[in-house]
N, C-alpha and C positions, 0 to 999 in steps of 0.2 A: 503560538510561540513554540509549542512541542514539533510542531512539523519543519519550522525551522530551526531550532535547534541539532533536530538529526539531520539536515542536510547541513548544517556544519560540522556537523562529527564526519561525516561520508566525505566530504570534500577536503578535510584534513588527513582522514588514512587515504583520499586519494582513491575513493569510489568513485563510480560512472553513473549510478544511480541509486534512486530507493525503489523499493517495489514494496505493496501492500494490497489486504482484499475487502472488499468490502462484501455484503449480500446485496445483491439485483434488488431486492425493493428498498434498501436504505437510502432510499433519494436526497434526503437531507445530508447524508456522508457524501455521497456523489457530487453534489452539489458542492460541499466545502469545499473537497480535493480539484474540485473543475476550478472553484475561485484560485486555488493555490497553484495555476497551472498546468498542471495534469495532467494524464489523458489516459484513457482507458486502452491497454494494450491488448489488439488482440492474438497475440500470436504465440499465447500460453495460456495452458489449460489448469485447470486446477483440482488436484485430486487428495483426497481425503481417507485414511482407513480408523474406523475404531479400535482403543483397547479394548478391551472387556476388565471391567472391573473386578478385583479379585474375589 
């Protein structure tokens, strides 16, 4: 229900899509997002930096 709900908020302001990440071994999330459609894009990378806690 949450995942269609934000594809109705997105298609209301008149987004082209959603994007999100999941980890490589969460096959169980893979698995839902494949039910809902989905597809694992490859043509972006995803990169990450740490704060340091103060």
């Amino acid at each position: 229900m949450l995942m269609e709900h934000l594809r109705t908020i997105a298609e209301e302001q008149g987004r082209s899509r959603l994007e999100w990440t999941t980890d490589q071994e969460n096959t169980q999330a893979q698995t839902f997002y494949d039910a809902l459609g989905a597809h694992v894009h490859d043509g972006k990378v995803f990169y990450r930096t740490a704060i340091p806690s103060p």
